[in-house]
C-alpha positions, 0 to 999 in steps of 0.5 A: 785920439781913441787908443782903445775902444769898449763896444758896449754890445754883443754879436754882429755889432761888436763885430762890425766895430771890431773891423774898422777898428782893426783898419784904424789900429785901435785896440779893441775891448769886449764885454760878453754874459756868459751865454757869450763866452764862446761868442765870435765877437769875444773871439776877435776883440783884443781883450774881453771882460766877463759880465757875470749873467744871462740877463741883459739886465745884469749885463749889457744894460748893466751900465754899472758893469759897463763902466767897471770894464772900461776901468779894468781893460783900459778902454778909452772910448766906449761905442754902445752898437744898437740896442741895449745902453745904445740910446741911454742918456744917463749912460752916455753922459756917466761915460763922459763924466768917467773921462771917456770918449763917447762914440755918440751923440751928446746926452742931450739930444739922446734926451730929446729923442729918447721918448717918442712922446717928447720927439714929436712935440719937439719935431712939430715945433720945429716944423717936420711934419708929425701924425696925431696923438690920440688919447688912449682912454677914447680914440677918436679913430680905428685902426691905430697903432700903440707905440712904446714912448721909450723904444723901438724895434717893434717891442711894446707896439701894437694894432688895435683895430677894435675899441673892444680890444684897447684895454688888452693890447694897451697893457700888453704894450705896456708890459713889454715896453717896461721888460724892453726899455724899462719905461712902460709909457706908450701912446696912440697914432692913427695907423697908415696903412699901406704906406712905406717906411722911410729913413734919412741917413744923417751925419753930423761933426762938432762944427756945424755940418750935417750930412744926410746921405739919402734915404733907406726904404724899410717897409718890408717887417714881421711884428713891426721888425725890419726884415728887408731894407735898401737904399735908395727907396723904390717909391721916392721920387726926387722931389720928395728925396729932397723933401725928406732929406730937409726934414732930417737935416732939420730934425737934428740941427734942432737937438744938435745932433752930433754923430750918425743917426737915423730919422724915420717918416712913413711916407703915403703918396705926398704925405710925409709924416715923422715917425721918430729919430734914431740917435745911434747907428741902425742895424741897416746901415750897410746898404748906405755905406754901400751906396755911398761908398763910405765907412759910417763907423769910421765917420762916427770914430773921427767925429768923436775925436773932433774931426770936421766932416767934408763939405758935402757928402758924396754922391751916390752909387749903384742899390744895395739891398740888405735881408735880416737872417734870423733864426725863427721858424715859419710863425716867426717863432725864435729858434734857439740851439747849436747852429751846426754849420753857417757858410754864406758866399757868393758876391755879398757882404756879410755882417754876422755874430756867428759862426759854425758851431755857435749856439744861439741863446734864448736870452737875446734877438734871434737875428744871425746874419745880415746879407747885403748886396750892392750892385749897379741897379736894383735888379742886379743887386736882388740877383745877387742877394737871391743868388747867395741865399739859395746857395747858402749852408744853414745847419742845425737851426730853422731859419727865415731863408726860405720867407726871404726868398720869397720876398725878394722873388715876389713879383711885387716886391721886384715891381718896388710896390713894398709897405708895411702891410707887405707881410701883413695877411692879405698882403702880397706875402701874406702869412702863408708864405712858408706853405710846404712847396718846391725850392723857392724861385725855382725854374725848370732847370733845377731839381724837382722835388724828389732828387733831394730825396735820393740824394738824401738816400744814397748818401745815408747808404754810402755812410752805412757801408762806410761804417760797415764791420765787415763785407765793406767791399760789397755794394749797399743792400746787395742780395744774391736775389732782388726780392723788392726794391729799397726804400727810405723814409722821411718824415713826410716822404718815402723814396725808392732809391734802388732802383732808381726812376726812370731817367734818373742816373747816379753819376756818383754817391759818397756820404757826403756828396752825391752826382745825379743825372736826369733827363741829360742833366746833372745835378750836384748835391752837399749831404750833411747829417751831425748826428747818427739818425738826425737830420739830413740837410741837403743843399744843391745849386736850386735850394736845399732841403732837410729831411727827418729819416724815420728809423725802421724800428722806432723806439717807444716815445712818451706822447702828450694828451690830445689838445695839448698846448706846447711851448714852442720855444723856452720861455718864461710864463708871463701871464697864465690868462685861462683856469681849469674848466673854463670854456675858451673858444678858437684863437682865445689867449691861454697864456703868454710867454715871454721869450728873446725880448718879445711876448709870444701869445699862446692860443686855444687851437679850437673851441673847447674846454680847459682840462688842465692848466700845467705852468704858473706865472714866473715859471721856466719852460723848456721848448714843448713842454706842456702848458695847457690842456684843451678838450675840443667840443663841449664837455 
């Protein structure tokens, strides 16, 4: 029996186990760097043990460390989450060989699926079917898809639609699988596009049976990171169902799988082929549980206290969609900073690892949230799912809100026509899908545009008579004669709010809060400004806005040289790829950071010529610090 349980992992996943832990009344033990010592999932654990650090790789892919806080908590039991030691076979079996109990499945078959190269051998012997492999030196097509052997989510993967572009993403990859997963193997697979991204939830006891609980469709990424996933599928009929859910239940009968698990397939039309298996939870999970009614952690905890599973799995019930919330601008750019305020309702299951008030490091994934709604139909639960998000209170960080509405909102993606390339340009998404707008969704019975302003105005005024010295009593801006309106200006936006337009009445206006009228209609605004000057956030039953006000007598800034290259995020400078007076031209690679785990390719903005070059290999940048300097035109 498991007394005490060590999560190996940080934020929403510790969390997560934390839960059923709670329900089952086993202790529980968390570790945490020192970015996280304020962290919720230290916060809610039984007892905590400090790795001393920020890297992950003194850290959480410590294994070392690991194990020396299990002997110091007295953990009886390890659950390593996703991600980090999560599918590290040397890891799981030093937990065994320390007298723990892993919450997993047996070394062995992580090593069989823990390089992607090995799995598809393994896979196409047993007879599930596999794409090619193509020989990185000379492929025999275009486009294909270069993959890390040793990991997923997205890191040390690339397209290559050009064989004059090989070389270069072929070591990028590389780079990046060997920072990730610390193996730099990758290898090559002719890239279907336009297909979908489908996985079999697998389950299986020490006693010979194997559950495998439907599918999840998950075609909807951004760099090749899963942003939207549900269950069931909307592209799979019955017949392929079954013809999914027996290539996974072979797949793990071949490795002997134990513990819940995940095989994934692109599927195209008929085709079926084996992408790779999962031997942990995955991060989607939920939209299973929610669907089959079922506590997949509890399953994993019982199974690795011997437990045999029921005969048959239950049946399903209903669609679950489930959006990943990360913290990242509208280039997919990680975010980093205070989250000031983080409230999510509405009938929706919220899997976190923050709260109000914590501070999202650069060390690790940007993904704050994940939100999930089940209901009795795919229309029903996206309802929900859009209903929660608009209504949502996301302070201090830019986040990827407004790209999930849109999703969820976009015809095609109600219709069920997903893929992978859903995000891709030209796809029904496509890159420009965070162009300045109304509120996303919208429909005429919410606010135009210019409310939020006003409501932004007026709540600024009240505050300011709030704070007022003296003459507190007076309405804001009173004068003896009107000599012109009153104005205030927002970075893109200026609005007269005294008087109001026409048809616009104000209902009521305090600092936070403001009741607007127009047309017949009220409307009933949230105000939230954290610093004197700062931004205003204003959120409202349609959407919510953030306004920048521009002070009336701005203070002198220092400015950058024209065609400077920014950090956009505080990185470390990977590779410095220009020198000063050499001639680049638009899109060109400038340098690469690295940053939250991924690379992040700096591009020359226009043709021109480098005048300066301000970082070196190695070095720590800080958000908007210059990197480069580029001259547009010939010089």
């Amino acid at each position: 029996m498991i007394t005490r349980l060590l999560v190996a992992n940080r934020g929403e996943i510790a969390r997560r186990v934390f839960r059923t832990c709670r329900s089952l009344g086993i202790s529980t033990v968390a570790v945490f760097a020192d970015p996280d010592a304020d962290a919720p999932h230290v916060a809610e654990a039984d007892l905590a043990v400090r790795l001393r650090g920020a890297r992950p790789a003194d850290t959480y892919l410590a294994a070392d460390r690991i194990l020396e806080a299990c002997r110091a908590s007295g953990a009886d039991a390890v659950h390593p989450g996703y991600g980090f030691l999560s599918e590290n076979a040397a890891f799981a079996q030093a937990v065994l060989a320390a007298g723990l109990t892993w919450v997993g499945p047996p070394p062995a078959a992580i090593e069989a699926m823990g390089t992607k190269i090995t799995a598809k051998r393994l896979m196409e012997e047993a007879g599930v079917p596999v794409l090619p492999s193509l020989d990185l030196t000379a492929p025999a097509e275009f486009p294909l898809l270069v993959k890390a052997s040793a990991g997923g989510g997205g890191r040390g993967m690339r397209i290559v639609r050009e064989a004059r572009e090989l070389a270069r993403e072929v070591e990028s990859a590389r780079r990046e699988a060997e920072s990730a997963f610390g193996d730099p193997a990758v290898f090559a697979e002719p890239l279907l596009e336009r297909a979908r991204h489908v996985e079999v939830q697998v389950l299986a006891d020490t006693h010979g049976s194997v559950w495998a609980l439907g599918e999840r469709e998950c075609s909807v990424q951004r760099r090749h990171q899963k942003v939207v996933e549900e269950c069931p599928s909307p592209g799979i009929s019955p017949e392929l169902r079954e013809r999914l859910c027996e290539a996974a239940v072979r797949a793990a009968r071949t490795i002997g799988y134990v513990g819940a698990g995940t095989v994934e397939f692109l599927v195209k039309g008929d085709r079926v082929a084996f992408l790779e298996m999962n031997t942990r939870l995955q991060v989607e999970h939920p939209v299973t549980e929610l669907v089959y009614g079922v506590d997949l952690v509890r399953l994993q905890l019982e199974v690795a206290e011997g437990a045999a599973l029921p005969p048959v799995p239950p049946d399903p019930s209903g669609h679950a969609v489930e959006v990943r919330l990360y913290a990242e601008d509208g280039e997919y750019l990680p975010q980093s900073g205070v989250l000031r305020r983080f409230e999510i309702g509405g009938d929706v299951r919220v899997d976190s690892g923050v709260e109000s008030g914590s501070v999202v490091s650069p060390y690790y994934d940007p993904m704050l949230a994940k939100v999930i709604a089940h209901g009795s139909s795919r229309a029903a639960a996206v309802r929900k799912l859009v209903a929660a998000l608009r209504g949502a209170r996301l302070h201090g960080l830019t986040t990827n809100r407004d790209l999930l509405l849109k999703i969820l909102t976009n015809p095609a993606f109600v219709a069920g026509d997903t893929h992978t390339g859903f995000l891709a340009p030209g796809g029904p998404v496509g890159c420009d899908a965070l162009a300045p707008g109304g509120p996303v969704g919208a429909d005429a019975a919410e606010p135009a545009d210019e409310l939020p302003a006003l409501a932004a105005a007026l709540a600024l005024a009240a505050a300011n008579r709030r704070r007022a010295g003296v003459l507190a009593g007076l309405p804001s801006g009173w004068r003896n004669v009107r000599s012109q309106p009153r104005r205030a200006g927002f970075a893109g936006t200026e609005v007269v709010y005294d008087p109001l337009p026409g048809g616009v009445v104000t209902i009521s206006a305090e600092p936070h809060r403001v009741v607007l009228e127009r047309d017949g209609v009220r409307h009933t605004f949230e105000i939230a400004q954290y610093d004197e000057g700062g931004t205003v956030y204003v959120d409202h039953p349609g959407g919510h806005a953030e306004l920048t006000p521009v002070p009336r007598l701005p203070e002198p800034v220092e400015r950058v040289a024209p065609g400077s290259l920014l950090a956009p995020m505080p990185g470390s400078v990977l590779r410095v790829e220009v020198a000063a007076g050499d001639r680049v031209t638009k899109g060109q690679s400038v340098l690469v950071l690295e940053a939250m785990k991924m690379e992040h390719r700096i591009a020359a903005p226009a043709d021109g010529v480098v005048s300066g070059v301000h970082v070196e290999k190695g070095q720590q940048v800080d958000a908007g610090a210059v990197l480069a300097i580029i001259q547009e035109g010939d010089q």
